[in-house]
PAZARO-729516 format. One record per residue (C-alpha): y, z, x. Coordinates in pm, 1 decimal, padded with zeros to 6 digits. Last residue first. Layout:
# residues N
+----------+----------+----------+
:        Y :        Z :        X :
+----------+----------+----------+
:        Y :        Z :        X :
...
+----------+----------+----------+
# end
This chain:
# residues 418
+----------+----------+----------+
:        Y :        Z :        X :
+----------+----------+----------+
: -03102.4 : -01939.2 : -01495.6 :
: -03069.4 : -01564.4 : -01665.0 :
: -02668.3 : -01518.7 : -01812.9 :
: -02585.5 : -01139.4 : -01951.7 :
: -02250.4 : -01122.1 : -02122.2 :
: -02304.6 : -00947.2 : -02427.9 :
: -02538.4 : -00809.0 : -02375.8 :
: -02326.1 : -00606.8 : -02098.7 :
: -02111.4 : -00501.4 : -02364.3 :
: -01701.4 : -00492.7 : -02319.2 :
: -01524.6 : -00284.2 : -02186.7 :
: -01162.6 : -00220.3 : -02305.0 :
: -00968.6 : -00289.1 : -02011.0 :
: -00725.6 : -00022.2 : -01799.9 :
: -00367.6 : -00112.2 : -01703.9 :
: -00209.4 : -00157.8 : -01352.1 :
: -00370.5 : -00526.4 : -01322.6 :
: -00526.2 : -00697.3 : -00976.6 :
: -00640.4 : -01007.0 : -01024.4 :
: -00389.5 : -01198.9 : -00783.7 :
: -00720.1 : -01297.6 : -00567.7 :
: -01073.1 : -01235.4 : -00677.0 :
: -01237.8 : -00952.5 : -00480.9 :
: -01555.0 : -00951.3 : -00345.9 :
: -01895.9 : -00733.8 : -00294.4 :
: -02161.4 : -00689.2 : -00135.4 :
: -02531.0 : -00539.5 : -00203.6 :
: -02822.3 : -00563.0 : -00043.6 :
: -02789.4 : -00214.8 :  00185.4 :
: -02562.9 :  00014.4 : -00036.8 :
: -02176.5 : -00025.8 : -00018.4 :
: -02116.4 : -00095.4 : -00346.6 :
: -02314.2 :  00195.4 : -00464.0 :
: -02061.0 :  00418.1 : -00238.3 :
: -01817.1 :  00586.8 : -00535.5 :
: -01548.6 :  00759.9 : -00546.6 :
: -01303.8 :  00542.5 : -00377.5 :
: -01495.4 :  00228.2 : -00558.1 :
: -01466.0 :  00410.7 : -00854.2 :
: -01090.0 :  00509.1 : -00794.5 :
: -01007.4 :  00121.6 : -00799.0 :
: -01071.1 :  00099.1 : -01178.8 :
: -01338.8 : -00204.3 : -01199.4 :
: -01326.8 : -00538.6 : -01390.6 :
: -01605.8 : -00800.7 : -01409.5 :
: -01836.7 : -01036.4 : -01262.8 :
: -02191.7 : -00943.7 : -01182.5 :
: -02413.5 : -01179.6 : -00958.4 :
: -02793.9 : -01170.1 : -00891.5 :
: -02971.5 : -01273.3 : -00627.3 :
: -03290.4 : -01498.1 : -00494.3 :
: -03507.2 : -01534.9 : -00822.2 :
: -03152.6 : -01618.2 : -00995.5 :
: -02968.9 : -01333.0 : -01241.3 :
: -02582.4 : -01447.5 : -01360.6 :
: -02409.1 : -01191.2 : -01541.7 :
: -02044.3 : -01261.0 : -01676.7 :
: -01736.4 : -01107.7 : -01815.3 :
: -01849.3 : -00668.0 : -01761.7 :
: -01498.7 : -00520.0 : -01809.1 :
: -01385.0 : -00121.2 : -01715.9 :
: -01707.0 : -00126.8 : -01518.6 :
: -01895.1 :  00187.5 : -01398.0 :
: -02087.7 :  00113.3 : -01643.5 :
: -02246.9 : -00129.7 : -01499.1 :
: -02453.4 :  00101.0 : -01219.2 :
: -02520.1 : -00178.1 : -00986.5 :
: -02819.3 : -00162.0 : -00752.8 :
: -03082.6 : -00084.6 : -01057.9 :
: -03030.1 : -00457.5 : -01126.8 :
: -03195.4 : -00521.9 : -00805.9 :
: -03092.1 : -00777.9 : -00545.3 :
: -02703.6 : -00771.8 : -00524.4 :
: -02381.1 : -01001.5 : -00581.0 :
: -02071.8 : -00794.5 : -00684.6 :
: -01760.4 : -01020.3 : -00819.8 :
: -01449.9 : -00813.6 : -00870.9 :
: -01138.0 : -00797.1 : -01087.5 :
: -00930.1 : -00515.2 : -00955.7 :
: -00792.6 : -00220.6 : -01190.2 :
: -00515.5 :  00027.6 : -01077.1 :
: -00452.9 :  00396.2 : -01033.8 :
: -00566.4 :  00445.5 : -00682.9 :
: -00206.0 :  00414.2 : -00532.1 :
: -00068.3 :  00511.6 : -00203.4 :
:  00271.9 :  00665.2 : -00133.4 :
:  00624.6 :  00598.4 : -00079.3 :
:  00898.4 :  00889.5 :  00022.0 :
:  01205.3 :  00798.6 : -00135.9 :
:  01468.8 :  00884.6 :  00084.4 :
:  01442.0 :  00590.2 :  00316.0 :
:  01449.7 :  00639.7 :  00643.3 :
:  01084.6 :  00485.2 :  00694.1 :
:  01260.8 :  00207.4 :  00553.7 :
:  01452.2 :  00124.2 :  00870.2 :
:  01162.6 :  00188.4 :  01095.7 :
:  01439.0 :  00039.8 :  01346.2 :
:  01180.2 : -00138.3 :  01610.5 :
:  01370.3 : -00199.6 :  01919.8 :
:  01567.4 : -00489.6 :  02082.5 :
:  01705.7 : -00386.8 :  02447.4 :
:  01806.4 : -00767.9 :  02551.3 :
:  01550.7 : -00838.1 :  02775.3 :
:  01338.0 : -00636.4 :  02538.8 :
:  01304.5 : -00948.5 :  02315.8 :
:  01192.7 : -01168.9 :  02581.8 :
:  00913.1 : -00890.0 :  02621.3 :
:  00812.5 : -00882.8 :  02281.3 :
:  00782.3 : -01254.2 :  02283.7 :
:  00533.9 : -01271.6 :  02584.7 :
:  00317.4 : -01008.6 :  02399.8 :
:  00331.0 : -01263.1 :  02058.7 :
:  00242.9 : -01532.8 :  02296.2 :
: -00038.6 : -01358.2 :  02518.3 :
: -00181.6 : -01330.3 :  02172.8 :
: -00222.3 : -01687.0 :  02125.3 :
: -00315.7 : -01752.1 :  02464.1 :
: -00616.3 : -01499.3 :  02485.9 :
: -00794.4 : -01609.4 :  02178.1 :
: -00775.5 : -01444.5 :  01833.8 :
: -00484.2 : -01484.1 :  01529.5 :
: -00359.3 : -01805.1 :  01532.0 :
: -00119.1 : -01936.3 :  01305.0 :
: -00007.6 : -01934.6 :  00942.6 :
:  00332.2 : -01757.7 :  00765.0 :
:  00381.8 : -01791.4 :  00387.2 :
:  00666.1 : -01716.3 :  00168.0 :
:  00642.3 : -01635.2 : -00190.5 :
:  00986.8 : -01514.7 : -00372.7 :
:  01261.9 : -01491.1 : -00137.8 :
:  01478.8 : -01276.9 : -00316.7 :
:  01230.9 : -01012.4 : -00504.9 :
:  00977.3 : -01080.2 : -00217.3 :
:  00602.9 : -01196.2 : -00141.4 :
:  00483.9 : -01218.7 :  00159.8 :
:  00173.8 : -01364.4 :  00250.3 :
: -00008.1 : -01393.0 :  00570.2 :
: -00225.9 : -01637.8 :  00754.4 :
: -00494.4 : -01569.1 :  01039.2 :
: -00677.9 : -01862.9 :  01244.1 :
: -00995.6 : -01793.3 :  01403.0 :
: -01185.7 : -02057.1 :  01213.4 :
: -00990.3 : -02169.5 :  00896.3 :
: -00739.5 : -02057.7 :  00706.6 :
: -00747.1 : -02360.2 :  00382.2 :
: -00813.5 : -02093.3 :  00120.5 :
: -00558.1 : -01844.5 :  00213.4 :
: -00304.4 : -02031.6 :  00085.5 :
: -00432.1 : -02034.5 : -00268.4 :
: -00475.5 : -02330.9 : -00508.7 :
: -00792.8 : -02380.1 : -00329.1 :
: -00940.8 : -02089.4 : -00454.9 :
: -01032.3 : -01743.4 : -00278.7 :
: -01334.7 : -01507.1 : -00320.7 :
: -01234.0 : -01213.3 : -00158.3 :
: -01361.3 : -00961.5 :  00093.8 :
: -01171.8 : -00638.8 :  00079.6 :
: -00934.8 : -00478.2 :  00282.4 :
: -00715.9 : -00252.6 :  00033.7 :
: -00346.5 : -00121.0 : -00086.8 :
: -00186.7 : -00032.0 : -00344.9 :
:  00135.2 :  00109.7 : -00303.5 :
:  00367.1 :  00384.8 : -00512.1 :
:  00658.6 :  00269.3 : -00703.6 :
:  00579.0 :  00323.6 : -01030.8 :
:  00557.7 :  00003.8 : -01078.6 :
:  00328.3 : -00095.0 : -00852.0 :
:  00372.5 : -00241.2 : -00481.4 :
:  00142.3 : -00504.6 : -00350.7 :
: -00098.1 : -00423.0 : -00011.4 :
: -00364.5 : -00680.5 :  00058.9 :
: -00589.0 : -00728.1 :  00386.0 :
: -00841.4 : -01042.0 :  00313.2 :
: -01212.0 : -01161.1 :  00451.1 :
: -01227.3 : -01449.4 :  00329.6 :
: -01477.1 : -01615.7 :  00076.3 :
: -01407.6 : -01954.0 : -00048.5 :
: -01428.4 : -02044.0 : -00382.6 :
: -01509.9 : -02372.1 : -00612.5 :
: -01758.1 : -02194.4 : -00817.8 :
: -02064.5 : -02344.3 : -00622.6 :
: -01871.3 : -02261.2 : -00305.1 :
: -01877.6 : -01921.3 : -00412.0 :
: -02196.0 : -01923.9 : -00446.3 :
: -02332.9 : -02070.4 : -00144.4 :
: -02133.4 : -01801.6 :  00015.7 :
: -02292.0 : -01501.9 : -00133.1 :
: -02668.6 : -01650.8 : -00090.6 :
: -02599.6 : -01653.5 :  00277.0 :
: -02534.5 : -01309.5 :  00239.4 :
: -02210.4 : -01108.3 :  00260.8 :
: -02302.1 : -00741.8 :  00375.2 :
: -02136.5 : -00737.7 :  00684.7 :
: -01820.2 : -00872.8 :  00601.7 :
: -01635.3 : -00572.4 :  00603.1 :
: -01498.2 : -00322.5 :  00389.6 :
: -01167.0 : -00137.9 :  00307.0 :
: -01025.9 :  00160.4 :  00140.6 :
: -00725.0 :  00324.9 :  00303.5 :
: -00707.6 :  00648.1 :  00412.6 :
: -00911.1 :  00636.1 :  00716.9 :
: -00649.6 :  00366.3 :  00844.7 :
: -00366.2 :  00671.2 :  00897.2 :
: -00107.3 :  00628.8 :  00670.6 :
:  00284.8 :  00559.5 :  00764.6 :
:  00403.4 :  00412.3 :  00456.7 :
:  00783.2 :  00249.2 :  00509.4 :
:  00733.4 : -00031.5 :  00242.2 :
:  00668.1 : -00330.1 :  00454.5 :
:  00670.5 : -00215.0 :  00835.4 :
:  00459.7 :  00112.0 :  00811.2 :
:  00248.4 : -00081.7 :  00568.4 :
:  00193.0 : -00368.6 :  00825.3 :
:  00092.0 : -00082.1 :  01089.5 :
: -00191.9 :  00039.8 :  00837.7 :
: -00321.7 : -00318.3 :  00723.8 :
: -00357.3 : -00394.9 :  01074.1 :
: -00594.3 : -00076.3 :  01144.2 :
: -00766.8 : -00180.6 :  00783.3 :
: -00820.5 : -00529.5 :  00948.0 :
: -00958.8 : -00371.3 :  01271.6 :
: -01231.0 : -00151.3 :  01054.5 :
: -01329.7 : -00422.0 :  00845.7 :
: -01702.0 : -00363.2 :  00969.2 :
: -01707.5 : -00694.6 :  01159.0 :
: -01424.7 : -00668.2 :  01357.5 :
: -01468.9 : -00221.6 :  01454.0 :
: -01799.0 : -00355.9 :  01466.1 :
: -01791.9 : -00666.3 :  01754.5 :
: -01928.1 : -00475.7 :  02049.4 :
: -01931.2 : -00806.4 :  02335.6 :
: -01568.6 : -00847.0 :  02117.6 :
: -01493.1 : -01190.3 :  01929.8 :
: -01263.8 : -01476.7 :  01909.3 :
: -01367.8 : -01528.0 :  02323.8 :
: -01571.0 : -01853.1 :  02210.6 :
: -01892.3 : -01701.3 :  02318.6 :
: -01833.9 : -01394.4 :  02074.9 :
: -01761.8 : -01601.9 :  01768.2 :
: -02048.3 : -01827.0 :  01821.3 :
: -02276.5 : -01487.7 :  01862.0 :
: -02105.0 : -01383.6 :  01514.6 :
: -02218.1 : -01765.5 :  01374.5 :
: -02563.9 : -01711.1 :  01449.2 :
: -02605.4 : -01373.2 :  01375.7 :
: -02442.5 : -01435.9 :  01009.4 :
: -02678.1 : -01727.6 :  00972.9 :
: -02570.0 : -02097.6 :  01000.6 :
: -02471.3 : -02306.5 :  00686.9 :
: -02169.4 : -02519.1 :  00875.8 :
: -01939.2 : -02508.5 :  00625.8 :
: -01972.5 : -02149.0 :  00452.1 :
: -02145.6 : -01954.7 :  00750.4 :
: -01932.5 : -02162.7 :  01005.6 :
: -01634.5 : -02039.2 :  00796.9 :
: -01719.4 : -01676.6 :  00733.4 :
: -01757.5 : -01632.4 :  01117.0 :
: -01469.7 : -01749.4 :  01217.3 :
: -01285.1 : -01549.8 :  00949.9 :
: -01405.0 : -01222.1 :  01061.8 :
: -01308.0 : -01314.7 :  01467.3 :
: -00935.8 : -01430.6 :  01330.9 :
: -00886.9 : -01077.9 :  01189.1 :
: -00565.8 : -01079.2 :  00985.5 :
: -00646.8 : -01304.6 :  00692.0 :
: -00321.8 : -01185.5 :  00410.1 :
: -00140.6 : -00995.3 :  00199.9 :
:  00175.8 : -00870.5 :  00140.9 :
:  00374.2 : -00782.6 : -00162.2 :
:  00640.9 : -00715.0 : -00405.4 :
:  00900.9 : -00652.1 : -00128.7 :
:  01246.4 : -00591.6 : -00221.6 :
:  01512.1 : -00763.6 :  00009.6 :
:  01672.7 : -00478.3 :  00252.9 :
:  01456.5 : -00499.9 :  00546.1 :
:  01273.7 : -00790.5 :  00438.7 :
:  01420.0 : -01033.8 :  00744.8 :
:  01443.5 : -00807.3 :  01000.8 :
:  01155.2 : -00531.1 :  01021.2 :
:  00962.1 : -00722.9 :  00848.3 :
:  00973.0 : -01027.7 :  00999.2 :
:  00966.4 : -00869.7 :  01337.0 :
:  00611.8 : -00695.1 :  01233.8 :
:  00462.1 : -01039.2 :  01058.7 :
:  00565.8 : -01243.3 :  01435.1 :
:  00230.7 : -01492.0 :  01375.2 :
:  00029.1 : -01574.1 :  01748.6 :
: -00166.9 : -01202.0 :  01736.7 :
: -00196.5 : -01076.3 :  01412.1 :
: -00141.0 : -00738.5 :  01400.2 :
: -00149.2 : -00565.9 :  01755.4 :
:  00030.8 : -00859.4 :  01895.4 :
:  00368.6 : -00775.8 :  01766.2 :
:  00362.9 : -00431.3 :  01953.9 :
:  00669.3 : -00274.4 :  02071.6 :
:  00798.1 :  00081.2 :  02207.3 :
:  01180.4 :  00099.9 :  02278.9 :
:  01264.0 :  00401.7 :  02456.6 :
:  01517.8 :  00681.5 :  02364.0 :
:  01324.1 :  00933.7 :  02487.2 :
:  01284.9 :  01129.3 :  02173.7 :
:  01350.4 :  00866.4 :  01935.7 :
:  01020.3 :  00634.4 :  02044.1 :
:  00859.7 :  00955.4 :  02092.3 :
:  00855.0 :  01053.3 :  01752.2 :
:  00780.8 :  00664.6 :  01631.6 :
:  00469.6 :  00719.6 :  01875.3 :
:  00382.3 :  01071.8 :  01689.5 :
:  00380.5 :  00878.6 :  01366.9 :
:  00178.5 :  00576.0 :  01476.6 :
: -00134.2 :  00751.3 :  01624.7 :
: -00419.7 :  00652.0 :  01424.7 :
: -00253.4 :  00316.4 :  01345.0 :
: -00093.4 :  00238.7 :  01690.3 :
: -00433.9 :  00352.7 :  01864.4 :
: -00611.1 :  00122.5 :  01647.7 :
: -00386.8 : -00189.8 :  01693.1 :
: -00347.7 : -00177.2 :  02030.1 :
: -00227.4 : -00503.3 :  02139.8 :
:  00078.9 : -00308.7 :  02316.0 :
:  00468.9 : -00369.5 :  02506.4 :
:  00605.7 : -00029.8 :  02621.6 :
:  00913.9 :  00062.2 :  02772.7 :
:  00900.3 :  00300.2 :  03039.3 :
:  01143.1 :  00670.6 :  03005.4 :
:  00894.3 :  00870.9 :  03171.8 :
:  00775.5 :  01036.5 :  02804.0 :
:  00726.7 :  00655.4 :  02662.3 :
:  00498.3 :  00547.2 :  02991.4 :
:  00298.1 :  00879.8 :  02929.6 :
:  00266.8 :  00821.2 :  02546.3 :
:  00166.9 :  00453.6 :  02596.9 :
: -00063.0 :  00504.0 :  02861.2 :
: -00207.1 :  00826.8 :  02669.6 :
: -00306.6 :  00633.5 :  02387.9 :
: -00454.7 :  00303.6 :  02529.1 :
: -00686.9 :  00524.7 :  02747.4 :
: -00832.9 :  00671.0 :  02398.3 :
: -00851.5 :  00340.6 :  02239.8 :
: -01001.7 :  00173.1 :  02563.8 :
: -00981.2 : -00238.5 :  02519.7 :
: -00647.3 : -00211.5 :  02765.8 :
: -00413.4 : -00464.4 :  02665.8 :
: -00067.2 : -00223.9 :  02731.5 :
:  00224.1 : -00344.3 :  02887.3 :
:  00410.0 : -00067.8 :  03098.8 :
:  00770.8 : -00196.6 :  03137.4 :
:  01045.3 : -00042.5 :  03349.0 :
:  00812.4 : -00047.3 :  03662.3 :
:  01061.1 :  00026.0 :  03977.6 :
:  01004.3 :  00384.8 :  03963.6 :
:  00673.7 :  00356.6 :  04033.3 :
:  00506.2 :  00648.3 :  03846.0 :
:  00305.9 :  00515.8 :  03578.5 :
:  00197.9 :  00241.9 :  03777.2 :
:  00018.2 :  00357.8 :  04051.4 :
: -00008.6 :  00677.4 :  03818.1 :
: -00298.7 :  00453.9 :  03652.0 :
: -00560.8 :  00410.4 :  03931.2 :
: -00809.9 :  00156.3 :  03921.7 :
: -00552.7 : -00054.6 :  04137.1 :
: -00506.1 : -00442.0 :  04175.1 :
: -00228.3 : -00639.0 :  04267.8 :
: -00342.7 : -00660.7 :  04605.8 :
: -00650.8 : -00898.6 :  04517.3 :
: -00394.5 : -01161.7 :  04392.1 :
: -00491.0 : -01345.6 :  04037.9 :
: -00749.8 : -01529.4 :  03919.4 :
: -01060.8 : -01227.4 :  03888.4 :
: -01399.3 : -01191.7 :  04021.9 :
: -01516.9 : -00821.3 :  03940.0 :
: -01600.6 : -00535.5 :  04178.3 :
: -01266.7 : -00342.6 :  04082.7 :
: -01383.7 : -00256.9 :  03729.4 :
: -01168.3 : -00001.5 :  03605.0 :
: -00812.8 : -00233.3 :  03561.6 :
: -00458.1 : -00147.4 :  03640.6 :
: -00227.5 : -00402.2 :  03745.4 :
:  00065.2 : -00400.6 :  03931.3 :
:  00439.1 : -00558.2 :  03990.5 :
:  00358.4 : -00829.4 :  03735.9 :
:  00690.9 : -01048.6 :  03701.9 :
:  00957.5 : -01107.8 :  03408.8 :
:  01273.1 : -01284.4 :  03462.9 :
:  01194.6 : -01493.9 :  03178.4 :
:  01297.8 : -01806.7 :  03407.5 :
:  01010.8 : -01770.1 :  03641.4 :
:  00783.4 : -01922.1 :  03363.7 :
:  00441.1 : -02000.6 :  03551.3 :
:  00384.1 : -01735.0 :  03687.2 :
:  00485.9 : -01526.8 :  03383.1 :
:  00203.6 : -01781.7 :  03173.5 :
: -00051.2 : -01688.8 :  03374.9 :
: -00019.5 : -01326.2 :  03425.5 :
:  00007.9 : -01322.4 :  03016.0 :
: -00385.3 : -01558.4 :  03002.3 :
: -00503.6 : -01311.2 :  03276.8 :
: -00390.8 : -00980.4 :  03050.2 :
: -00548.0 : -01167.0 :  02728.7 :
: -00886.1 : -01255.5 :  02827.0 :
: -00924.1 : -00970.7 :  03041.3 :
: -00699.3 : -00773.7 :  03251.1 :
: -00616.9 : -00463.9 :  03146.4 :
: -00302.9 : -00242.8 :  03207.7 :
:  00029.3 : -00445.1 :  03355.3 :
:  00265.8 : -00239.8 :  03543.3 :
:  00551.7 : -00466.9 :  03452.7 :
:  00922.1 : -00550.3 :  03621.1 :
:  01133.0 : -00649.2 :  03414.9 :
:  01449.0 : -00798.9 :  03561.9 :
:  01750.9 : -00788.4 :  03354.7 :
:  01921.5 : -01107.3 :  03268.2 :
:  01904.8 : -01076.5 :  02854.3 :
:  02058.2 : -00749.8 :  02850.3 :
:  02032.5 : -00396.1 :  02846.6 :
:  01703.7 : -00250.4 :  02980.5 :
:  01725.5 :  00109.9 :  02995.5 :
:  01551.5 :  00278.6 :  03318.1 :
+----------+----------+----------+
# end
């Protein structure tokens, strides 16, 4: 059931067949020369129209799981808890496995590696993280032994569609989210995009890959983008910022991680500032390499078709994930003793408690909203949930983050009416 070299045959039990499955079975029919053909495909609703054969259909699973001829099960089910046991059954009965799924690779990532060595099967999912851009391979290859400072970057495409009609075309939050949805960039249920919740899942594997963390999304702190106003945006773009939605891990000096999903306010000297629509871009930063910075698309059915199409070129010739610095000795682990510099609009000064501040630089109170800039230890925000209140939101600014604590200074200080 190995696969050895670059001329075997894979044969796939394909599961799921929406916009992504019926973008791959397009592109293997027309590339005969990967060697790669759908034997079977498992969907649960049989009454729909699709493009390919009728008889390649089956609602059930072991039509897949046990044909002997399937050496690849590639996963693109939108199921979490399906997802999960396809890819442990296909693992246990000696099937590779290609998968998009982000969340059950997060919440399950340490039991998969487990099985990976157990059976001795390769397991593979570039496209869970950010679809069209190989982050995971980069990783795992070319920053396996160079020391990584950090990595950061726009890894939902549906989150930053949104945020850039809101901020260039002025439509509503609804608006823009129903754009999102009728271009395919985002899911009929779009919270697990909208709430952060698939970033943070992202943010998890990437860890894994970067510094050899394996910490289940729960753990980490993130938010969405569903409490940025119309308000929010106009201001940034009044200071010359644009507000993404941005995953960020950078590793102290003490050697332990920190690591967040936050919006941000980003400038135009920064990469991230140009990512448009559904595109995603990410950010590495090395001790040998310095900055380097990787841009493509991150939602729509071809794009991530590519990043499963390159997985399974890459099993042709048995490549598998290493988790070389999961082998390390030193066992890494998340931070919460750093500062971030943060800008937190709201609607009642009774919303922000500013002394929870390390730094209060500038207050700006309008009829509309009201804007606080200043300097917070990251344990208040884990501590705390005023930030997450109905009316209020809040952004990070970019490359602010310091290891050492600010002497506050007076909110009188500071305090700007106009």
């Amino acid at each position: 059931m190995s696969i050895q070299n670059n001329n075997k045959q894979l044969t796939i039990g394909l599961f799921g067949f929406g916009v992504v499955g019926a973008a791959l079975y397009e592109v293997l029919v027309q590339t005969p020369t990967l060697n790669a053909t759908i034997k079977k495909i498992c969907i649960r609703h049989p009454e729909k129209t699709r493009t390919a054969a009728p008889d390649l259909f089956t609602t059930e699973s072991e039509d897949l799981l046990n044909d002997d001829d399937i050496n690849v099960i590639v996963e693109l089910t939108n199921d979490p808890e399906a997802a999960y046991r396809i890819a442990k059954q296909a693992l246990q009965r000696g099937k590779a496995v290609v998968s998009a799924g982000k969340k059950i690779i997060s919440e399950h990532l340490e039991e998969l590696v487990a099985l990976q060595k157990q059976y001795d099967t390769p397991f593979l999912y570039e496209a869970a993280c950010c679809a069209s851009i190989p982050v995971i391979r980069n990783l795992e290859e070319y920053y396996d032994n160079d020391l990584l400072h950090s990595i950061s970057g726009i890894v939902n495409g549906s989150t930053n569609y949104i945020l850039t009609r809101m901020a260039e075309g002025g439509v509503s939050f609804a608006d823009a989210l129903k754009e999102a949805q009728d271009a395919g960039f985002a899911e009929t249920d779009p919270t697990l995009d909208i709430s952060g919740q698939d970033a943070v899942n992202k943010l998890s594997i990437l860890l894994t890959h970067a510094y050899g963390v394996i910490v289940h999304p729960s753990a980490i702190l993130h938010a969405g983008i569903t409490s940025i106003q119309a308000e929010d945006t106009a201001y940034a773009r009044e200071k010359g910022y644009r507000v993404k939605l941005v995953a960020a891990a950078r590793k102290l000096s003490d050697g332990k991680v920190a690591a967040y999903v936050l919006p941000s306010f980003e400038r135009p000297t920064g990469k991230f500032y140009d990512v448009r629509n559904e595109y995603n871009g990410v950010e590495i930063e090395s001790n040998l390499a310095d900055k380097q910075f990787f841009y493509g698309k991150g939602a729509g059915g071809f794009p991530t078709a590519s990043a499963v199409l390159s997985d399974l070129s890459a099993l042709r010739y048995n490549y598998r994930y290493e988790y070389k610095k999961l082998q390390q000795a030193d066992e890494v682990q998340l931070s919460r003793d750093f500062c971030l510099r943060v800008c937190v609009s709201f609607k009642s000064l009774l919303h922000v408690p500013h002394e929870q501040f390390e730094r209060v630089e500038e207050w700006v109170s309008t009829e509309h909203r009201c804007h606080i800039t200043g300097t917070i230890h990251f344990s208040k925000l884990i501590e705390s949930d005023w930030w997450r209140a109905p009316g209020v939101s809040l952004a990070v600014f970019p490359d602010s983050l310091t290891e050492h604590r600010i002497k506050e200074r007076s909110l009188s200080d500071v305090f700007v009416e106009v």
